[in-house]
C-alpha positions in Angstrom: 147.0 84.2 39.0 146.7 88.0 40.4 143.3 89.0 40.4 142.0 91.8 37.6 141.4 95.6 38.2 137.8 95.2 37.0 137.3 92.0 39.9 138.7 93.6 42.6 136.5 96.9 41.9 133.3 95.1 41.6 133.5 92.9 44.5 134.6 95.7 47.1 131.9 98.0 45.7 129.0 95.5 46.0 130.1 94.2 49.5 127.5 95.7 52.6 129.5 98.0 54.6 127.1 97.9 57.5 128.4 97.4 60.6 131.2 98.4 62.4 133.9 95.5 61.9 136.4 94.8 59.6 136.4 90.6 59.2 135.8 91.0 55.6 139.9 92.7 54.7 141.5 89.5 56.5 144.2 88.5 54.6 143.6 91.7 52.2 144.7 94.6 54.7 146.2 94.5 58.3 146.7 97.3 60.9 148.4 97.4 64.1 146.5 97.7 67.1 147.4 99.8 70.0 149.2 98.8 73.1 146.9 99.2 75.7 144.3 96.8 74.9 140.8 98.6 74.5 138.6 95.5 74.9 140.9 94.1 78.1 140.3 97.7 79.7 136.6 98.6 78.7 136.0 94.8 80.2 137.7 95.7 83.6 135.9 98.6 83.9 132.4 97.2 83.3 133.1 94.5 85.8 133.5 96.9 88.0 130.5 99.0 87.4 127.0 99.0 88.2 125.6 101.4 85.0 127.6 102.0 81.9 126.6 103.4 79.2 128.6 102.1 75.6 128.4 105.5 73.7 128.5 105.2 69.5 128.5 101.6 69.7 127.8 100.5 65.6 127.3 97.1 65.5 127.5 96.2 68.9 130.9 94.6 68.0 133.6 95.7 70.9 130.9 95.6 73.7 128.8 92.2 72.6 132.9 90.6 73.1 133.5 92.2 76.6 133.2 89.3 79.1 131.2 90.4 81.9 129.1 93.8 81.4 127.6 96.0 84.3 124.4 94.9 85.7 123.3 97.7 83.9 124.4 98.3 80.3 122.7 100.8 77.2 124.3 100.9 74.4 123.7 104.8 72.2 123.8 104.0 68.1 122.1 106.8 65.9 123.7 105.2 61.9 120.8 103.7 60.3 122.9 100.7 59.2 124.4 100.3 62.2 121.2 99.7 64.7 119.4 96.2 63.1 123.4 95.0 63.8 123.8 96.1 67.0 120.0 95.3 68.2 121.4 91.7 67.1 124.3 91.6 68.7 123.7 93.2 71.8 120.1 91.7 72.6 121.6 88.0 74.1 123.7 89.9 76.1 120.7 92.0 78.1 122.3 95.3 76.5 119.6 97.8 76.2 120.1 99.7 72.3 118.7 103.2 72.2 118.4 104.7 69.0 119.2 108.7 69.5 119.7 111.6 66.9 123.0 112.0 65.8 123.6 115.9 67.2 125.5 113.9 70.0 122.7 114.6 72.9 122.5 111.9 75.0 119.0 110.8 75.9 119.4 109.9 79.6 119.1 111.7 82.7 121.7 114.0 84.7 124.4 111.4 86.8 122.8 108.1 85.8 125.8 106.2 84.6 129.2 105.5 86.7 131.2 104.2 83.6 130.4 105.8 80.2 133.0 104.1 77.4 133.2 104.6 73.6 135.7 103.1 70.3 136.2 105.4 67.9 133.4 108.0 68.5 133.3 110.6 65.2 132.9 113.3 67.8 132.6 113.9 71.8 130.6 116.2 73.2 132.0 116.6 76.6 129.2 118.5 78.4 127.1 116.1 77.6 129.6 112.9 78.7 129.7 114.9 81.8 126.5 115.2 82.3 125.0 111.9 82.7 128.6 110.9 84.7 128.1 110.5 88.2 130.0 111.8 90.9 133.3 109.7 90.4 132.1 108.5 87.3 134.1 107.8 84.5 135.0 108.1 80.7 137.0 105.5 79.2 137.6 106.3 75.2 139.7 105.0 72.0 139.7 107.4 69.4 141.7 108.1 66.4 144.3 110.5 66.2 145.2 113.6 64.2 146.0 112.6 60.3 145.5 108.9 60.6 145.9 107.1 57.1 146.9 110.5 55.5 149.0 109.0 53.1 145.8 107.5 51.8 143.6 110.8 52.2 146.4 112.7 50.6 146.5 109.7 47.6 143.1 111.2 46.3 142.9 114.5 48.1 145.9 115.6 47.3 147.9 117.5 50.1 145.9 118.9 52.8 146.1 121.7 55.0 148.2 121.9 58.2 144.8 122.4 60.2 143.1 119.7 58.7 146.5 117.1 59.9 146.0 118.5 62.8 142.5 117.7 63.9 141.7 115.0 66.4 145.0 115.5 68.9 144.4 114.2 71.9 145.8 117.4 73.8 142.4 119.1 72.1 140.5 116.4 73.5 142.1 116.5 77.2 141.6 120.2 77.1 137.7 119.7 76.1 137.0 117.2 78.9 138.6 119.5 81.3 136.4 122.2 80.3 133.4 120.2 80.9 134.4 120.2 84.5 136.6 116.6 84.4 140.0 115.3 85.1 141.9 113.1 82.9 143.2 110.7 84.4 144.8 108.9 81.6 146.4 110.1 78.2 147.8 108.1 76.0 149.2 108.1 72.1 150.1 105.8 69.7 151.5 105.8 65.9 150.8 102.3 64.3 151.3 100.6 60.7 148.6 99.9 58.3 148.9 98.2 54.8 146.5 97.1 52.0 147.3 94.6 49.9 144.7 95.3 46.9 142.6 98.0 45.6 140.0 95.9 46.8 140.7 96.2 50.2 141.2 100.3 49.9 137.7 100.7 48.1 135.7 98.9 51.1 137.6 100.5 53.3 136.9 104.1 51.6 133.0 103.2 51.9 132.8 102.2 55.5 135.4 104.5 57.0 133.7 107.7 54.7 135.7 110.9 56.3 138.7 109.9 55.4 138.4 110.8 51.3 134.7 112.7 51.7 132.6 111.8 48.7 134.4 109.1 47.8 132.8 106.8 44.9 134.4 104.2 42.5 133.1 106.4 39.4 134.5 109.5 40.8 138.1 108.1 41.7 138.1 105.3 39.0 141.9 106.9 37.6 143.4 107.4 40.9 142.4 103.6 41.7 143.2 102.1 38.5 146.7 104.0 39.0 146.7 102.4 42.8 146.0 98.8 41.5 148.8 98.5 39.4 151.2 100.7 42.2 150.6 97.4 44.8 150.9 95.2 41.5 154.1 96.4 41.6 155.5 97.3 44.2 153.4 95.4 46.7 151.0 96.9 49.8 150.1 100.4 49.8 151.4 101.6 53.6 149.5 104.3 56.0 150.4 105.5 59.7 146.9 105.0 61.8 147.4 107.4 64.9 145.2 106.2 67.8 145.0 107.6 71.5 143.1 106.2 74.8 141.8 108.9 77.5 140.7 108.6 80.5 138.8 111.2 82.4 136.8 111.8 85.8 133.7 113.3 87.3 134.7 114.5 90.5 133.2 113.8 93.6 
């Protein structure tokens, strides 16, 4: 028997959200992942490295799974919820956490690192990922792409401006690194499906992943979601495009 409006609300909205993982929408909500294989690369790289540096890490998550890290890894987290996770996570594997403000300084010395990686940062700040590269050093980054799950900002929202769609684009991203004085080595860009499969799975979502409807609270949307329930009741999964790109870029020597 399909599960009630008022069930699905009330689970989602008491579940943590801590963390930067997504184990709790199996079987509720699926999206693609990108071609390339973040993990498989991030863990080639720190096999070859002798300091990296793992920068907006959350929970610890993608870097506790890599198989063989640097002899020398820190791990950056400044969320609150995130850092008891990632101390956790990361503390078997010898990964140093340090807890920094979030105005995206790095608290390390110029040139210290030769690998510097990061998932999904909310912002870069270039000068300072160039910074604390060395010579030959490199940044290895996913990040999410311009208007990912629009069709779910745009659900609530409404429809939004051309420049907000716009933001993110990875040509605005290789254009930043190369004003910090580096050379992108890499650029790459995918477009990949997402679905949720009950209003369950969009609430938790909404809570964890909070730019993509600003403010967003069960009381304050509780039409919009009520209208959504009965939508995938209906006519089955609510569908998204999640935009995603990889780049690559180089201190020179």
């Amino acid at each position: 028997m399909p599960r009630g409006f008022e069930e699905l609300v009330a689970e989602a909205a008491a579940v943590p959200v801590d963390g930067w993982e997504f184990s709790w929408l199996d079987g509720r909500a699926t999206e693609q992942r990108p071609s390339w294989g973040y993990a498989r690369l991030i863990g080639e790289r720190m096999a070859r490295a002798d300091a990296a540096l793992d920068v907006q890490t959350g929970g610890g998550e993608v870097l506790a799974g890599v198989l063989r890290l640097a002899r020398c890894t820190v791990a950056v987290e400044s969320w609150p919820p995130n850092i008891a996770r990632a101390k956790a996570a990361l503390r078997p594997r010898g990964v140093h956490l340090v807890v920094a403000d979030g105005d995206h300084t790095l608290p390390f010395a110029d040139a210290t690192f030769g690998l510097v990686v990061s998932r999904h940062p909310v912002a870069t700040c270039w000068p300072q990922i160039a910074r604390v590269l060395r010579p030959g050093g490199s940044y290895l980054s996913q990040q999410v792409g311009p208007a990912s799950v629009a069709e779910l900002t745009e659900y609530f929202l409404g429809p939004q401006p051309a420049v907000a769609r716009g933001r993110r684009h990875p040509d605005g991203a290789a254009a930043a690194a190369r004003a910090a004085g580096l050379e992108v080595v890499d650029l790459r860009r995918e477009t990949l499906h997402t679905e949720f499969r009950d209003v369950g799975a969009v609430i938790y979502f909404l809570r964890k992943v909070i730019w993509i409807v600003p403010g967003f609270t069960v009381e304050r949307y509780c039409e919009r979601l009520a209208e959504l329930h009965e939508r995938i009741r209906a006519t089955g999964p609510f569908t998204a495009r999640t935009t995603r790109f990889l780049i690559e870029a180089r201190l020179p020597r």
